[in-house]
C-alpha positions in Angstrom: -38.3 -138.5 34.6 -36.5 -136.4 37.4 -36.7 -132.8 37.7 -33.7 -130.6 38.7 -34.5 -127.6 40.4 -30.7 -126.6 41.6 -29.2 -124.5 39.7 -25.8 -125.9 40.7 -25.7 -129.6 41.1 -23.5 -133.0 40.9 -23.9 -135.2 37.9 -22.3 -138.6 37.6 -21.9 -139.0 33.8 -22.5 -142.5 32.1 -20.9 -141.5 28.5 -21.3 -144.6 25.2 -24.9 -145.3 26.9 -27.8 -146.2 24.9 -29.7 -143.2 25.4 -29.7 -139.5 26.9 -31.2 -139.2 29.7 -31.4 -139.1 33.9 -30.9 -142.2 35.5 -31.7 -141.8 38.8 -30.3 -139.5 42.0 -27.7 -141.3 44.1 -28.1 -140.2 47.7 -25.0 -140.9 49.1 -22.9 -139.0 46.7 -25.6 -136.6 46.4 -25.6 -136.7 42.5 -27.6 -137.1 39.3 -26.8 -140.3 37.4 -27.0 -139.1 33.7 -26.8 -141.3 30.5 -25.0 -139.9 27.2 -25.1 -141.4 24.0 -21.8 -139.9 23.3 -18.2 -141.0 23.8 -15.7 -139.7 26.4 -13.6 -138.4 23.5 -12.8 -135.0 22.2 -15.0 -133.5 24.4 -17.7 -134.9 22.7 -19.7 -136.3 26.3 -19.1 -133.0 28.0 -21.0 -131.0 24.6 -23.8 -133.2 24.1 -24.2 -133.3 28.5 -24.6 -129.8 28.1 -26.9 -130.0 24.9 -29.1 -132.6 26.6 -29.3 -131.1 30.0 -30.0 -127.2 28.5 -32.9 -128.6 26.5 -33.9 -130.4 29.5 -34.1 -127.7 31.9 -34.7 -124.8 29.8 -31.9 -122.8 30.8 -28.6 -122.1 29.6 -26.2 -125.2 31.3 -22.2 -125.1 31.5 -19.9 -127.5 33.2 -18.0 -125.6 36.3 -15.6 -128.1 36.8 -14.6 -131.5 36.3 -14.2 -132.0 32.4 -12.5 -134.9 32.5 -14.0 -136.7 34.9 -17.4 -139.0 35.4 -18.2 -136.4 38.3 -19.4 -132.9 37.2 -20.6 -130.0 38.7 -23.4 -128.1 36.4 -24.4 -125.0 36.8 -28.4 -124.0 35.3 -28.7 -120.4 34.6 
């Protein structure tokens, strides 16, 4: 298990996967591989992202930009 301690980071989101949870940190694009059980549809990836991750991290979590993309920056209040 990976601990975040940003409070503004890059994710790369693997949506459909098995299971929630962090992958792995890829170095060269300086991001957070995360797993979501949920489908890239109606938003649905983006919620349960910011479900898992609050949970996760204790703090409240919100997606600052890229909603419709694999690549997201978070932001951990």
């Amino acid at each position: 298990m990976m601990n975040i301690k940003e409070s503004k980071f890059k994710a790369i989101v693997k949506p459909n996967s098995g299971e929630n949870k962090i992958e792995g940190f890829d170095s060269n694009r300086k991001a957070y591989i995360i797993s979501i059980r949920a489908k890239p549809e109606d938003n649905k990836a983006n919620i349960e992202i910011i479900k898992f991750l609050s949970k996760l991290l204790k703090k409240r979590v919100s997606i600052a930009s890229g909603f419709r993309s694999k690549e997201k920056i978070i932001k951990a209040e």
